[in-house]
N, CA, C and O atoms as a CHARMM CRD file, in Angstrom:
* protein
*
  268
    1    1 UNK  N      0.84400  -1.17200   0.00000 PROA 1      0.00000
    2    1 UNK  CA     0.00000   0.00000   0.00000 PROA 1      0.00000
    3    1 UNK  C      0.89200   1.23800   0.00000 PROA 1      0.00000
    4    1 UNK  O      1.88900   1.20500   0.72100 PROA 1      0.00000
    5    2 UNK  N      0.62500   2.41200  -0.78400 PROA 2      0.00000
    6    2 UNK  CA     1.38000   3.60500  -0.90900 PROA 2      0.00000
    7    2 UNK  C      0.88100   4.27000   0.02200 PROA 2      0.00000
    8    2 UNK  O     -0.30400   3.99600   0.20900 PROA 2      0.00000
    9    3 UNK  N      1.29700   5.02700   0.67700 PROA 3      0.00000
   10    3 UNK  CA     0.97700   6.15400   2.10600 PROA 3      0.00000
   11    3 UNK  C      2.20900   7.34200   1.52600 PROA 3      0.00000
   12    3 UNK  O      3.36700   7.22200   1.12700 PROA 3      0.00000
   13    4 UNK  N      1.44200   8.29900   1.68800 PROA 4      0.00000
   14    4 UNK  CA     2.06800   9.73700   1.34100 PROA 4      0.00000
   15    4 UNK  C      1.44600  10.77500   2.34200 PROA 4      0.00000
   16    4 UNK  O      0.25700  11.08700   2.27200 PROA 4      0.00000
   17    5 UNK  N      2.31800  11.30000   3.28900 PROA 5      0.00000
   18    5 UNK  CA     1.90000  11.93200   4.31100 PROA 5      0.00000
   19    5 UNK  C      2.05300  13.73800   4.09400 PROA 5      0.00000
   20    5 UNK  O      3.13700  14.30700   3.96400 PROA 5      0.00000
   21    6 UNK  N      0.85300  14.35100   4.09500 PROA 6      0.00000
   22    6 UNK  CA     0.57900  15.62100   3.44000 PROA 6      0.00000
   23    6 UNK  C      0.98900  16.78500   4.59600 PROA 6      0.00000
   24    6 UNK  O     -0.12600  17.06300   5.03700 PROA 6      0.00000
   25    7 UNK  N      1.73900  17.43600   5.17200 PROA 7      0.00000
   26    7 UNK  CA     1.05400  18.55700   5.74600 PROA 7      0.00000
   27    7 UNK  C      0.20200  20.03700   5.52100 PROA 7      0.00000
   28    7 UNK  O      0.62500  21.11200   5.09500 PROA 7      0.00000
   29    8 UNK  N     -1.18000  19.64200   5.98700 PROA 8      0.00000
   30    8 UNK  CA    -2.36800  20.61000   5.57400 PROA 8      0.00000
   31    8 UNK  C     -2.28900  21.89700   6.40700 PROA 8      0.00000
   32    8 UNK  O     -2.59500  23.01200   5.98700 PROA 8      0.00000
   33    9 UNK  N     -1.81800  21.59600   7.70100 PROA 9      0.00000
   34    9 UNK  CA    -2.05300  22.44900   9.18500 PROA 9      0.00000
   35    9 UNK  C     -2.56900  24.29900   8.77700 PROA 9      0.00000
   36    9 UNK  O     -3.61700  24.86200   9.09100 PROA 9      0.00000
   37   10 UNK  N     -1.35100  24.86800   7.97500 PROA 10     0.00000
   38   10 UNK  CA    -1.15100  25.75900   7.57000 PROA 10     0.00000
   39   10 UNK  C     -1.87900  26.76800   6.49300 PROA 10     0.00000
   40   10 UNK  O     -2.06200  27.98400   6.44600 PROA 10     0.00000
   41   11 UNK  N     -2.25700  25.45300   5.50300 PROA 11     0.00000
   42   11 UNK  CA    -2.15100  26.03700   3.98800 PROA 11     0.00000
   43   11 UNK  C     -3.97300  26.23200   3.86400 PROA 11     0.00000
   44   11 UNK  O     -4.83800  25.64000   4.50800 PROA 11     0.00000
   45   12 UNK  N     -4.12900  27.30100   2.77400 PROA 12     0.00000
   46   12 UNK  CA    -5.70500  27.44800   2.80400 PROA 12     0.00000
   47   12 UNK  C     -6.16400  26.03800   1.98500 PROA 12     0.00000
   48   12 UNK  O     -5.54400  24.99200   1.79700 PROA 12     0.00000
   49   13 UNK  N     -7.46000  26.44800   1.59800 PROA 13     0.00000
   50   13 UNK  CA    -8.09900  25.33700   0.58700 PROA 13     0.00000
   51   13 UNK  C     -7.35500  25.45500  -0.74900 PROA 13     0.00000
   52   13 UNK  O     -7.53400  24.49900  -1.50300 PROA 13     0.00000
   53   14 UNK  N     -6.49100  26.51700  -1.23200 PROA 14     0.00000
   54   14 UNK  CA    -6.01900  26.11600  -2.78400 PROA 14     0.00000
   55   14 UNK  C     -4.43600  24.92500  -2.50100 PROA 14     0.00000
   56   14 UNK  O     -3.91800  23.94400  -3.03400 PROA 14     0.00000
   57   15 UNK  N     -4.23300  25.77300  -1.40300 PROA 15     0.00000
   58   15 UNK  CA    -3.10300  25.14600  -1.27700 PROA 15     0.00000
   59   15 UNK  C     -2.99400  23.34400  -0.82500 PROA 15     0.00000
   60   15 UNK  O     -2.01100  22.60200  -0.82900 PROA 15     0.00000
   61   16 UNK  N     -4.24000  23.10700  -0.51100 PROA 16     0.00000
   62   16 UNK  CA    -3.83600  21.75500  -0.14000 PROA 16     0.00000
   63   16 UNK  C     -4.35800  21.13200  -1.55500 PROA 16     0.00000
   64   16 UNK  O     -3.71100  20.39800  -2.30100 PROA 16     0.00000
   65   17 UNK  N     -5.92400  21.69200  -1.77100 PROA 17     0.00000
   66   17 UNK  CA    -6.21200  21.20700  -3.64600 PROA 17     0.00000
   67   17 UNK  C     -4.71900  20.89800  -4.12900 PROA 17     0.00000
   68   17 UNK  O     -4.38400  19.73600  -4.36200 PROA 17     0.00000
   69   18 UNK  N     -3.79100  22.01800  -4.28000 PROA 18     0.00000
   70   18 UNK  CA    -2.82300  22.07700  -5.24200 PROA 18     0.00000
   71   18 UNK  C     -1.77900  20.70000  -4.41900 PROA 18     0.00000
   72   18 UNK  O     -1.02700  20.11000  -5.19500 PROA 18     0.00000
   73   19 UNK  N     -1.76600  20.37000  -3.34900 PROA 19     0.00000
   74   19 UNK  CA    -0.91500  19.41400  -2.90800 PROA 19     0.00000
   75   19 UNK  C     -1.77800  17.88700  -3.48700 PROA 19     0.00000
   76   19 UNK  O     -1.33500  16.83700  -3.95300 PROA 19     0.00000
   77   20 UNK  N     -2.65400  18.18600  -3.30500 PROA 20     0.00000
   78   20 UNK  CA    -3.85900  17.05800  -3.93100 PROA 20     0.00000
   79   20 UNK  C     -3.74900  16.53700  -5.45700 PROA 20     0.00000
   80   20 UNK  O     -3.85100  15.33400  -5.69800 PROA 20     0.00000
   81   21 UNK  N     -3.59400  17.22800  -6.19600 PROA 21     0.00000
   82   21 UNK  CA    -3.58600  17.75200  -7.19500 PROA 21     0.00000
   83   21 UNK  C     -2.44300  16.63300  -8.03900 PROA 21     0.00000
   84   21 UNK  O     -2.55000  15.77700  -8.91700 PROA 21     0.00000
   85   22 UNK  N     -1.20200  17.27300  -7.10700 PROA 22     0.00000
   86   22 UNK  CA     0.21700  16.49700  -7.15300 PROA 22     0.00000
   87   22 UNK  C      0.22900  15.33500  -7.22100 PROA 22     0.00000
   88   22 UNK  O      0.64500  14.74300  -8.21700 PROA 22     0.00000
   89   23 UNK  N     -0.37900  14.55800  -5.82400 PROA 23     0.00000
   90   23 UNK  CA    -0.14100  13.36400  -5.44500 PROA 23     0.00000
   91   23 UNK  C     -1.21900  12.46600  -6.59300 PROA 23     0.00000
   92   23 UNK  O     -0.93200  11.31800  -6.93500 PROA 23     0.00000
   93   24 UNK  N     -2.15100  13.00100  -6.97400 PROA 24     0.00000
   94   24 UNK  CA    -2.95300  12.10200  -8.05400 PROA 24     0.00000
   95   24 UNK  C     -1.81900  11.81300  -9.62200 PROA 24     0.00000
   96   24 UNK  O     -2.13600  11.05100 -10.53600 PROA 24     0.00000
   97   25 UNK  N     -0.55400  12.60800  -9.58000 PROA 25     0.00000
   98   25 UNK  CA     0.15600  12.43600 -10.61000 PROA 25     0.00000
   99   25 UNK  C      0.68000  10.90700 -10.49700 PROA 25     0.00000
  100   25 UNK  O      1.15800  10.36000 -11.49100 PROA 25     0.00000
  101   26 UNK  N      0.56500  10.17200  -9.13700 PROA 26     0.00000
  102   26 UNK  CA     1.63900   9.10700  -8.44200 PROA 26     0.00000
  103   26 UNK  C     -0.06800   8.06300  -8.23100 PROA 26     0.00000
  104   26 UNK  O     -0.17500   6.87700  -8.54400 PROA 26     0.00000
  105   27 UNK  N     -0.99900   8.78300  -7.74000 PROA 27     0.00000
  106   27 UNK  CA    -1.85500   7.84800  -6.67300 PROA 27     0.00000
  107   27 UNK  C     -3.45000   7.93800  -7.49900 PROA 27     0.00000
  108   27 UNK  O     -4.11100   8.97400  -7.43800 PROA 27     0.00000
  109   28 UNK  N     -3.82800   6.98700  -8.08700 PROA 28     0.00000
  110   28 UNK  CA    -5.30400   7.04800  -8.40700 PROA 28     0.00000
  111   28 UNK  C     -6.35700   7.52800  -7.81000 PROA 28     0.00000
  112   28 UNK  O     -6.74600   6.87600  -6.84000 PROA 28     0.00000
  113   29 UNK  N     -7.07000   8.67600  -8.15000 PROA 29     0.00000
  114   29 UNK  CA    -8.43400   9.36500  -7.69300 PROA 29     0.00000
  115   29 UNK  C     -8.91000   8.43500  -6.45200 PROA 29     0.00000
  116   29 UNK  O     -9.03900   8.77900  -5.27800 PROA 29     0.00000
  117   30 UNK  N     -9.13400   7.15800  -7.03400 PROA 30     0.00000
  118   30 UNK  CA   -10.65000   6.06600  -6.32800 PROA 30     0.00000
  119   30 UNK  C     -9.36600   5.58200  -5.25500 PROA 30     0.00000
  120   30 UNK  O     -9.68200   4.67900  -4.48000 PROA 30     0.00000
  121   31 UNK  N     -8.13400   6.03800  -5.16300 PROA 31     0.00000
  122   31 UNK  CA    -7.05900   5.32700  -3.78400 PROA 31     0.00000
  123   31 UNK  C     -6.95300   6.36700  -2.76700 PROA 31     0.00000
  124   31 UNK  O     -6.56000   6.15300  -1.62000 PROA 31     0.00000
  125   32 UNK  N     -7.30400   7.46300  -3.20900 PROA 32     0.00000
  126   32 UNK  CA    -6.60700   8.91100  -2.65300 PROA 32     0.00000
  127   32 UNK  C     -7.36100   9.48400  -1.53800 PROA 32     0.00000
  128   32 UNK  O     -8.41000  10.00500  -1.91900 PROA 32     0.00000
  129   33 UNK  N     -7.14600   9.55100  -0.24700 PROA 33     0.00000
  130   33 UNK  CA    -8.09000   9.25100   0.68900 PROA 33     0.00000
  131   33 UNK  C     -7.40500  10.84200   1.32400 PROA 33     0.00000
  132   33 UNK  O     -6.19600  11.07300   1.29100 PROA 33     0.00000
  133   34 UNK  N     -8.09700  11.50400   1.69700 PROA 34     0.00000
  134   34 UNK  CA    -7.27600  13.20700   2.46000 PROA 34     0.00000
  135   34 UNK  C     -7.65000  12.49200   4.60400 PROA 34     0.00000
  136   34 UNK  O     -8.74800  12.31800   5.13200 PROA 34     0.00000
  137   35 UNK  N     -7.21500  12.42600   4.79600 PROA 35     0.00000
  138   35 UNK  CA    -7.19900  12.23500   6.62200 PROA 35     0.00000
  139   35 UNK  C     -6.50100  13.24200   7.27200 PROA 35     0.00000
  140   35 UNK  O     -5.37000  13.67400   7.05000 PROA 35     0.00000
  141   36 UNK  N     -7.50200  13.62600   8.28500 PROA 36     0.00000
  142   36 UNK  CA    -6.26500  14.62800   9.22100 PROA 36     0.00000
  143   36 UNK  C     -5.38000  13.66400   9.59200 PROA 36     0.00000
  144   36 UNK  O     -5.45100  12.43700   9.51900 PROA 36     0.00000
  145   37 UNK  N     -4.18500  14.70100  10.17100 PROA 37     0.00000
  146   37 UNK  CA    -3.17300  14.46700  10.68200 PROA 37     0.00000
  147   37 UNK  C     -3.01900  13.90400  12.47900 PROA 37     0.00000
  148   37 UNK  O     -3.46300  14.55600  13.42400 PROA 37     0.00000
  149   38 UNK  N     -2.39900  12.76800  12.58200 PROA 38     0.00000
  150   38 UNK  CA    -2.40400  12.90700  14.19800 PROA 38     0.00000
  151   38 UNK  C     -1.93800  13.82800  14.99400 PROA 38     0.00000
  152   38 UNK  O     -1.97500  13.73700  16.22100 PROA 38     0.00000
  153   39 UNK  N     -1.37100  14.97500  14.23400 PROA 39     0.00000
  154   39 UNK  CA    -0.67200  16.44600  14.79900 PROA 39     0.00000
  155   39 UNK  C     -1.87200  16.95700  15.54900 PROA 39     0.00000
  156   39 UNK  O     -1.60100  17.92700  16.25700 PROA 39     0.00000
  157   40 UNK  N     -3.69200  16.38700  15.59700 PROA 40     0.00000
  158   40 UNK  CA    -4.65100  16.95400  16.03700 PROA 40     0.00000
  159   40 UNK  C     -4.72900  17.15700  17.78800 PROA 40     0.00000
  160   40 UNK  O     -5.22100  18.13600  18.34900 PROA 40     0.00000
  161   41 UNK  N     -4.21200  16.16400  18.35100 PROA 41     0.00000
  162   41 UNK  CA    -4.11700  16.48000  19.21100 PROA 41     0.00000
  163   41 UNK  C     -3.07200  17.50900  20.34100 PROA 41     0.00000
  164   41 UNK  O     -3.24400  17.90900  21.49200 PROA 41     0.00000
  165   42 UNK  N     -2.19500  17.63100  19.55100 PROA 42     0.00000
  166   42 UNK  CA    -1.18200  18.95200  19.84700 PROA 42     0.00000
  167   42 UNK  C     -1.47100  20.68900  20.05200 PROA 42     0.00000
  168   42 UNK  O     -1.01700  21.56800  20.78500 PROA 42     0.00000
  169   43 UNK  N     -2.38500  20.61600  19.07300 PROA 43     0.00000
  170   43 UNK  CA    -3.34100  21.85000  18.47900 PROA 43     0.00000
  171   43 UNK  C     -4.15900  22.47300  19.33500 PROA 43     0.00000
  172   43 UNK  O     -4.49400  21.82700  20.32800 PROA 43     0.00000
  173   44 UNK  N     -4.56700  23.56200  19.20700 PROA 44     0.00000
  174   44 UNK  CA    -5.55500  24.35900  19.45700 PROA 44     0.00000
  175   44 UNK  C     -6.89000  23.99200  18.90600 PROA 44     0.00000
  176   44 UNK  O     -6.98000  23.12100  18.04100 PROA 44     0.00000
  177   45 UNK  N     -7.84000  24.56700  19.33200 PROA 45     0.00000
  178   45 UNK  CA    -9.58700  24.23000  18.81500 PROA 45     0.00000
  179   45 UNK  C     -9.20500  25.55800  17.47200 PROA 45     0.00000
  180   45 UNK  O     -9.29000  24.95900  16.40000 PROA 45     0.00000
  181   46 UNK  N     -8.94900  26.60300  17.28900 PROA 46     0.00000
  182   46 UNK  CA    -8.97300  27.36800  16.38500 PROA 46     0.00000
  183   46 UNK  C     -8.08000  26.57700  15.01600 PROA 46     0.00000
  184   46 UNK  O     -8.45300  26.56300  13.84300 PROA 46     0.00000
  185   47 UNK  N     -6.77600  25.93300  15.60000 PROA 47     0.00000
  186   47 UNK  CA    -6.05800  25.60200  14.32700 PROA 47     0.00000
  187   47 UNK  C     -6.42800  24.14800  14.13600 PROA 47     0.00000
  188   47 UNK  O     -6.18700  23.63300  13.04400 PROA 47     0.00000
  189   48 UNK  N     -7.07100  23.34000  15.23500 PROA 48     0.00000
  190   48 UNK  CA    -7.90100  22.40600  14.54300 PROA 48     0.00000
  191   48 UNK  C     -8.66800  22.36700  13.08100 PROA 48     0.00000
  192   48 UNK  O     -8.51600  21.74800  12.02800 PROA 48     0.00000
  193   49 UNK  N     -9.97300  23.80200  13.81400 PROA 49     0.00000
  194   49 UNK  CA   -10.84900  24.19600  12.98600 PROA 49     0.00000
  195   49 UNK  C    -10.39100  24.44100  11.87100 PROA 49     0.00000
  196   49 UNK  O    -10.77800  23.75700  10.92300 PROA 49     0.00000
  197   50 UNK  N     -9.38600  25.54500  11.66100 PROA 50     0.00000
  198   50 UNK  CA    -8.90200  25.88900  10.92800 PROA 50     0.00000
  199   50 UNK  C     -8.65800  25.01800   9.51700 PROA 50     0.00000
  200   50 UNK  O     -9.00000  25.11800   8.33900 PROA 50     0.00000
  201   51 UNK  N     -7.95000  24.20600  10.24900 PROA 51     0.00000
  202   51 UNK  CA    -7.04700  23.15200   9.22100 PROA 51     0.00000
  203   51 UNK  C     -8.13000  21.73600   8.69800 PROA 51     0.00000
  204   51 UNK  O     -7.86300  21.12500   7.66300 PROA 51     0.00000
  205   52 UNK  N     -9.09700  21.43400   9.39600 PROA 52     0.00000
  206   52 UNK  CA   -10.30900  20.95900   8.77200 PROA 52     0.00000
  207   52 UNK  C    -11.33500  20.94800   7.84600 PROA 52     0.00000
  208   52 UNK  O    -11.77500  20.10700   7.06100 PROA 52     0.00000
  209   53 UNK  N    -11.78000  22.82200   8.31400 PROA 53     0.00000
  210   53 UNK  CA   -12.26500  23.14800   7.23100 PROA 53     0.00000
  211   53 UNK  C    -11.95100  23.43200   5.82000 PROA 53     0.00000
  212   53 UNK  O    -12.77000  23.53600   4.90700 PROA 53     0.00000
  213   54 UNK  N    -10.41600  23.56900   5.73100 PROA 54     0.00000
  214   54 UNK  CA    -9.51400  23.64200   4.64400 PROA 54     0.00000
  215   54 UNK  C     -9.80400  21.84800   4.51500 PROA 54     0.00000
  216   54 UNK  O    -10.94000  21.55200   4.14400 PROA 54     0.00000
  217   55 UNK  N     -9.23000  21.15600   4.68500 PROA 55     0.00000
  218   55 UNK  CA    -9.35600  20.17200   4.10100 PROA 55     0.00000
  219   55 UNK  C    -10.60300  19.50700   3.23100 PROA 55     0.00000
  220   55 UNK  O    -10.52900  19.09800   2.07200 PROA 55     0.00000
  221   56 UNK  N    -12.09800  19.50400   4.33700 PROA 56     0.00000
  222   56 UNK  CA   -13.30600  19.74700   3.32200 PROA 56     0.00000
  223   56 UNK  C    -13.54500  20.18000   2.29500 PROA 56     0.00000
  224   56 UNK  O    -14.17200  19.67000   1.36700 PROA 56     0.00000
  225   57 UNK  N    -12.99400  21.30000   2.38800 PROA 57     0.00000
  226   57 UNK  CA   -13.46900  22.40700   1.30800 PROA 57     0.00000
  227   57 UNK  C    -12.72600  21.96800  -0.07500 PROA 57     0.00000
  228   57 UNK  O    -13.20600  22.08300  -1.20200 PROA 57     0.00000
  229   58 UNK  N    -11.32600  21.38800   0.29400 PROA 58     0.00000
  230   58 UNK  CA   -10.41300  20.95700  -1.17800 PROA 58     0.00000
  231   58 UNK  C    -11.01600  19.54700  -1.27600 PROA 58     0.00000
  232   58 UNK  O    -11.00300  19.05600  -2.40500 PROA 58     0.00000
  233   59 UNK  N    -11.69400  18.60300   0.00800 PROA 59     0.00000
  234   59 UNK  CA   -11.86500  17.12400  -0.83800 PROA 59     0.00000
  235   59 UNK  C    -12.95600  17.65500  -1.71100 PROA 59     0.00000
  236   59 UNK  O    -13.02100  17.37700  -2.90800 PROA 59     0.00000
  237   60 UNK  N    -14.02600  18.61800  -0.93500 PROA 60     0.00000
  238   60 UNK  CA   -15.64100  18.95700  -2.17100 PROA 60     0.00000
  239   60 UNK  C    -14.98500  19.48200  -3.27800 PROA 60     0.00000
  240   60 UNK  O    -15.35800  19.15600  -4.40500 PROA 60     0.00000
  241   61 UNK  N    -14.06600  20.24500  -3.11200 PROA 61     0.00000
  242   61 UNK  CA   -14.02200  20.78300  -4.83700 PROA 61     0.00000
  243   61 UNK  C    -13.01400  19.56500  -5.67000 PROA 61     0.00000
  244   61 UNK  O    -13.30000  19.35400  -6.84800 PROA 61     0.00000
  245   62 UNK  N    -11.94400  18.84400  -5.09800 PROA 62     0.00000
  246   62 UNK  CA   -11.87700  17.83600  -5.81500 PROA 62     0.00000
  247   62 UNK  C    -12.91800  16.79300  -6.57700 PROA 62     0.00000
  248   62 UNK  O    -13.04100  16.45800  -7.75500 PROA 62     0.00000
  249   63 UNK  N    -13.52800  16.47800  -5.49600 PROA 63     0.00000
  250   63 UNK  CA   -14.65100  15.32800  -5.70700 PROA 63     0.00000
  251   63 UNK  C    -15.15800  16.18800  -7.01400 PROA 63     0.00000
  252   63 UNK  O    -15.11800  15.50900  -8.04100 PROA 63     0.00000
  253   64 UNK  N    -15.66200  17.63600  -7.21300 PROA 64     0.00000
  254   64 UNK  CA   -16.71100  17.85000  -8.02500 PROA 64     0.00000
  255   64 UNK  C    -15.85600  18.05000  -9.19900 PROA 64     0.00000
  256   64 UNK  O    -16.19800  17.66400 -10.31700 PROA 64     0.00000
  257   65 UNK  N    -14.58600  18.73500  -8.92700 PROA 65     0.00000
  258   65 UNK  CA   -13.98700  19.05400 -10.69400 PROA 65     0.00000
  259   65 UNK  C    -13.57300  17.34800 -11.30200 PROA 65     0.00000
  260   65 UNK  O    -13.34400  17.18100 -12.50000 PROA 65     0.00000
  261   66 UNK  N    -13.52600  16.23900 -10.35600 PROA 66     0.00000
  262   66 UNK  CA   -12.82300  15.19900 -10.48700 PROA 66     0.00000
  263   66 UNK  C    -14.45200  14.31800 -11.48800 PROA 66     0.00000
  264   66 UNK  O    -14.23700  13.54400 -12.42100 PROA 66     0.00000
  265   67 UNK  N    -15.76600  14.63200 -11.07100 PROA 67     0.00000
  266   67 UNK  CA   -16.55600  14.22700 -11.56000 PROA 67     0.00000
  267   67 UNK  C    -17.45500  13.96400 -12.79100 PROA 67     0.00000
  268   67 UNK  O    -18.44700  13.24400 -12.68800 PROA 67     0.00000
């Protein structure tokens, strides 16, 4: 199994799309799974939030331009 470990923490929604983006050059759409990070428990409730809702926001617009 391929595992490619992303860090999202930081970056808005283009920026992780665009890390997303990348890894489909290596990893098939229907394999490509986005998971937070176990860095979650280290965190704050704001950079939790933060870094979640970024992630949503790039799997929905993947899923839809990918469709």
């Amino acid at each position: 199994m391929l595992s490619r470990a992303i860090e999202v923490g930081k970056r808005n929604p283009e920026g992780v799309e665009k890390l997303l983006r990348a890894t489909l050059e290596s990893v098939p759409a229907e394999r490509l799974w986005g998971n937070p990070d176990c860095g979650l428990k280290t965190r704050d409730h704001a950079e939790i939030d933060f870094a979640l809702r970024n992630m949503v926001t790039s799997a929905i617009r993947m899923r839809n331009s990918l469709q």
